[in-house]
PATORKOL-233772 format. One record per residue (C-alpha): x, y, z; residue in one letter. Coordinates in steps of 0.5 Angstrom, whole numbers, padded with zeros to 4 digits, always signed. Each point is the difference from the previous one (the first is absolute). Layout:
# PATORKOL-233772
XYZA
...
# end
This chain:
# PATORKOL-233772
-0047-0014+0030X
-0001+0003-0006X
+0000-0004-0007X
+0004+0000-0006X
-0003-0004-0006X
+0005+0000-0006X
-0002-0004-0007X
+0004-0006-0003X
+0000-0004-0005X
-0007-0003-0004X
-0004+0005+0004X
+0001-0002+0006X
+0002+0005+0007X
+0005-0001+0007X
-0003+0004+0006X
+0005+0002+0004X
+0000+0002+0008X
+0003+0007+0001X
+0002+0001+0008X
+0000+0008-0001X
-0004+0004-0005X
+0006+0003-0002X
+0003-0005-0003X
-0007-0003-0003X
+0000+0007-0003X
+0008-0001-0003X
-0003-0007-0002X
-0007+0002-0003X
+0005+0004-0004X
+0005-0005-0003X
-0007-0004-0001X
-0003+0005-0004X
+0005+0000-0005X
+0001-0007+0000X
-0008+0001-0002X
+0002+0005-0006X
+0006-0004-0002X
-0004-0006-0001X
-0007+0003-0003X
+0006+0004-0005X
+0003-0006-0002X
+0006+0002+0003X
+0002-0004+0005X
-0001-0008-0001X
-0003-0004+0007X
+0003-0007+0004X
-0004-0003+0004X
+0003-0007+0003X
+0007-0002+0004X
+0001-0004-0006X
+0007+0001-0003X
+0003+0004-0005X
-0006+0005-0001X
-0001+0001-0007X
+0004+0005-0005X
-0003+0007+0001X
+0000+0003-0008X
+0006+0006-0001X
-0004+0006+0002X
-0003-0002+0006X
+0000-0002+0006X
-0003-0006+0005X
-0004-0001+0006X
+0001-0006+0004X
-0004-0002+0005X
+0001-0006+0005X
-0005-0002+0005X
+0005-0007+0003X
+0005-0001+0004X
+0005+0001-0005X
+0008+0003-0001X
+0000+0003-0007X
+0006+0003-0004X
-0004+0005-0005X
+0003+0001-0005X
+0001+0007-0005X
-0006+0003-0002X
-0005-0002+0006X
+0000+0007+0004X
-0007-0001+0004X
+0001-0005+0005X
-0007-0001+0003X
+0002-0006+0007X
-0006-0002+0004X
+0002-0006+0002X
+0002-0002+0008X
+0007+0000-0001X
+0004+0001-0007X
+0008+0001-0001X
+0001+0004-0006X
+0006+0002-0004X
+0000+0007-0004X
+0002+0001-0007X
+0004+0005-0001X
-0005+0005-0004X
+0000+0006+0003X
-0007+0002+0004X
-0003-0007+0001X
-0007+0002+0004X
-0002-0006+0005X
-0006+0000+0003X
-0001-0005+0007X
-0005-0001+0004X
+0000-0001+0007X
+0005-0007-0001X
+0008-0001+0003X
+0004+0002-0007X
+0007-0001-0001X
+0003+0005-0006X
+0006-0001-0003X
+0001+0007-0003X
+0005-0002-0007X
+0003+0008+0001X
-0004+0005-0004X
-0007+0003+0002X
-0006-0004+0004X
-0005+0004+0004X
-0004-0007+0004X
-0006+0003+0003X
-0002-0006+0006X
-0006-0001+0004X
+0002-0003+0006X
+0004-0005+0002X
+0007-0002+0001X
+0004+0002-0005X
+0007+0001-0003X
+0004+0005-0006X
+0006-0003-0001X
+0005+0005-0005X
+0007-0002-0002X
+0005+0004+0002X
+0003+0004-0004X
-0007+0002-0003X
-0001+0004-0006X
-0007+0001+0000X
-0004+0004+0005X
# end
């Protein structure tokens, strides 16, 4: 089973098992521009399943990262979601491409109606879009 390891906050990182190469290869990239953003200081990493996340600066954007069992709203601006929890029920923001990132645990993601790409590992998981969606 490949492995994905993506960096969060205080220098630490998440490994994340992937089910197929392809989508470990989708996954790597996503952890690679997490990676730049963070080095940049362009994107501000979370870690914790502690509410509500600290503001993200104007021109910036956050990562968040949980690693319990945890059902998250996130908020505007938290637009790289990395879950390597067993089990986790997310809501989106209603930013356009919010990039997730799951391991090999069940999700369940409430998209909030504009564009999310959820890259899994396995597991049983669900993407629940509103009807009438205005993202893709």
């Amino acid at each position: 089973m490949p492995a994905v390891t993506v960096r969060s906050a205080h220098s630490t990182t998440v490994s994340l098992s992937y089910d197929s190469s392809a989508n470990a290869s989708l996954a790597q990239f996503v952890a690679s521009a997490i990676q730049t953003g963070i080095n940049g200081n362009t994107v501000v990493p979370f870690a914790g399943n502690t509410a509500p996340a600290p503001a993200i600066p104007a021109g910036r954007t956050g990562e968040r990262v949980q690693n319990a069992l945890d059902s998250v709203i996130l908020g505007h601006g938290r637009d790289y979601i990395v879950d390597a929890s067993s089990t986790a029920n997310i809501t989106g923001s209603a930013d356009a491409d919010v990039q997730m990132l799951v391991g090999s645990g069940n999700l369940i993601f409430n998209a909030s109606g504009d564009s999310s790409s959820v890259i899994a590992g396995g597991g049983n998981n669900q993407v629940i879009i509103p009807a009438p969606g205005p993202g893709a």
